[in-house]
C-alpha positions as CSV (number, residue, x, y, z in Angstrom):
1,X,44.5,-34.3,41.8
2,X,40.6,-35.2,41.5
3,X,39.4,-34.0,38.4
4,X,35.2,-34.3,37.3
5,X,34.4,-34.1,34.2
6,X,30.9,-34.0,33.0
7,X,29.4,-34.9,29.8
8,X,25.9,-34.9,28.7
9,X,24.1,-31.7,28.4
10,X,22.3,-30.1,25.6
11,X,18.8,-28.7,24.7
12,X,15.4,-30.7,24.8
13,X,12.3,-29.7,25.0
14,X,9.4,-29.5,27.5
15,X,8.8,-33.3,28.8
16,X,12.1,-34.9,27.4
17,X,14.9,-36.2,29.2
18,X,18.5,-36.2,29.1
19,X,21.3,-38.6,30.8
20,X,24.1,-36.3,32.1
21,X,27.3,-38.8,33.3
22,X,30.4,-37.3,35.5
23,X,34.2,-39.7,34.9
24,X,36.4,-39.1,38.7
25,X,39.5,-39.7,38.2
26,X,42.0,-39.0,41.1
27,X,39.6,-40.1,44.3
28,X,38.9,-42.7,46.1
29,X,35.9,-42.9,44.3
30,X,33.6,-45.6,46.1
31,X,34.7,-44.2,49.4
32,X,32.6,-40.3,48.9
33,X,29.8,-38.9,48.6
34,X,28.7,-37.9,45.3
35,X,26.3,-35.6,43.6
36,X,24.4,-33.1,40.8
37,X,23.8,-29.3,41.9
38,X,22.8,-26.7,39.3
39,X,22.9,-22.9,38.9
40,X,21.5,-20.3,36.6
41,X,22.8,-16.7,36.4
42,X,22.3,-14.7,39.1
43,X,21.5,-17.7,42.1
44,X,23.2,-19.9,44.5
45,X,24.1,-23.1,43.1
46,X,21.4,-25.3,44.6
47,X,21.3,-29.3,45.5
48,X,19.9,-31.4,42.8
49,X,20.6,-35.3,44.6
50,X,23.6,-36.7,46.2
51,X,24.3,-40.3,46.6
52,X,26.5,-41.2,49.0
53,X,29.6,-43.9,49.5
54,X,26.7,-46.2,51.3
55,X,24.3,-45.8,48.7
56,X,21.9,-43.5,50.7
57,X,20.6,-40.9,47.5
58,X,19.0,-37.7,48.6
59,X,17.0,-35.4,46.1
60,X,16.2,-31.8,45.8
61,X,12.0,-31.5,46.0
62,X,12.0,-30.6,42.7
63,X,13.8,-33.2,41.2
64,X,11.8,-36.3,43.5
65,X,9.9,-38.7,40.4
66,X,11.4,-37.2,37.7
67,X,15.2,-37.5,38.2
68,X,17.2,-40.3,39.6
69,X,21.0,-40.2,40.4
70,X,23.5,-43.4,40.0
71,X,26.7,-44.1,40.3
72,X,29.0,-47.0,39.7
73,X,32.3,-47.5,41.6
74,X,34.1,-49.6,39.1
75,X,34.1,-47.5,36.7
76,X,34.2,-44.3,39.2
77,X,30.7,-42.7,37.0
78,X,28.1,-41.1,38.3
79,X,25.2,-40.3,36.1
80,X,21.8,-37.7,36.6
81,X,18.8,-39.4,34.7
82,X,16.4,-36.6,34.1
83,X,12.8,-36.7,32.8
84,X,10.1,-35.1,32.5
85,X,12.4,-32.1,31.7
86,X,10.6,-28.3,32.6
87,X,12.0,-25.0,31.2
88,X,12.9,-24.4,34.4
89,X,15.3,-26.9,34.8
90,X,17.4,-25.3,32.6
91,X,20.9,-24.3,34.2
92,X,24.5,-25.4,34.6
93,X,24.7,-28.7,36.0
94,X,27.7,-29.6,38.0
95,X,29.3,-32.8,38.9
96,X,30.5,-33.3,42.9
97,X,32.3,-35.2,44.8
98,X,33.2,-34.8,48.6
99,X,35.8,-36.4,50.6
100,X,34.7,-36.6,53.8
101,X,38.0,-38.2,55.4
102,X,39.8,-34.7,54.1
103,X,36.4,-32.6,54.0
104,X,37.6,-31.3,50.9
105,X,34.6,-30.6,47.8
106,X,35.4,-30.8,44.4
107,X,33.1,-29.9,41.2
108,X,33.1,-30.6,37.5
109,X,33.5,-27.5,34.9
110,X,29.5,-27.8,34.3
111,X,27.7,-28.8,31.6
112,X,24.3,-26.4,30.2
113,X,21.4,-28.1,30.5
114,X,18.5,-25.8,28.1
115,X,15.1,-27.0,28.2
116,X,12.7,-25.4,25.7
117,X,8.7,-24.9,26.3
């Protein structure tokens, strides 16, 4: 059973940053594509930046120069670096991982993210 869980949220204010960090356990980690997405009441959970097994990272417009996404295989981690944090960035971030042998998605339970002005 692949379980995410995600660890890092909190509030900040206007032009700080925060680390978020995402422990697999379960999947053959090294092997999928992994990622960030966010939601806030009331929308779609939308892309943040995936990383995949080859090392290929892909980023949501708004998140291009101000976040980066890394991962680490050995210790199956995957972490969101965010800066430059803007009230509207505030949402539920979720951890994902996809298993694209099985097509199968899995998410974390989601961890706020509040960023004051």
């Amino acid at each position: 059973q692949v379980q995410l869980v995600e660890s890092g949220g909190g509030l900040v204010q206007a032009g700080g940053s925060l680390r978020l960090s995402c422990i697999a356990s379960g999947s053959k980690f090294d092997i999928s594509t992994v990622g960030w997405y966010r939601q806030v009441p009331g929308a779609q959970r939308e892309l943040v930046a995936t990383q995949t097994a080859g090392d290929l990272r892909n980023y949501a417009p708004f998140a291009k120069g101000r976040f980066t996404i890394s991962r680490d295989n050995d210790k199956a981690t995957l972490d969101l670096q965010m800066n430059d944090l803007k009230p509207d960035d505030t949402a539920v971030y979720y951890c994902y991982l996809y298993e694209r042998w099985s097509d199968v998605s899995y998410w974390g339970q989601g961890t706020q993210v509040t960023v004051s002005s």
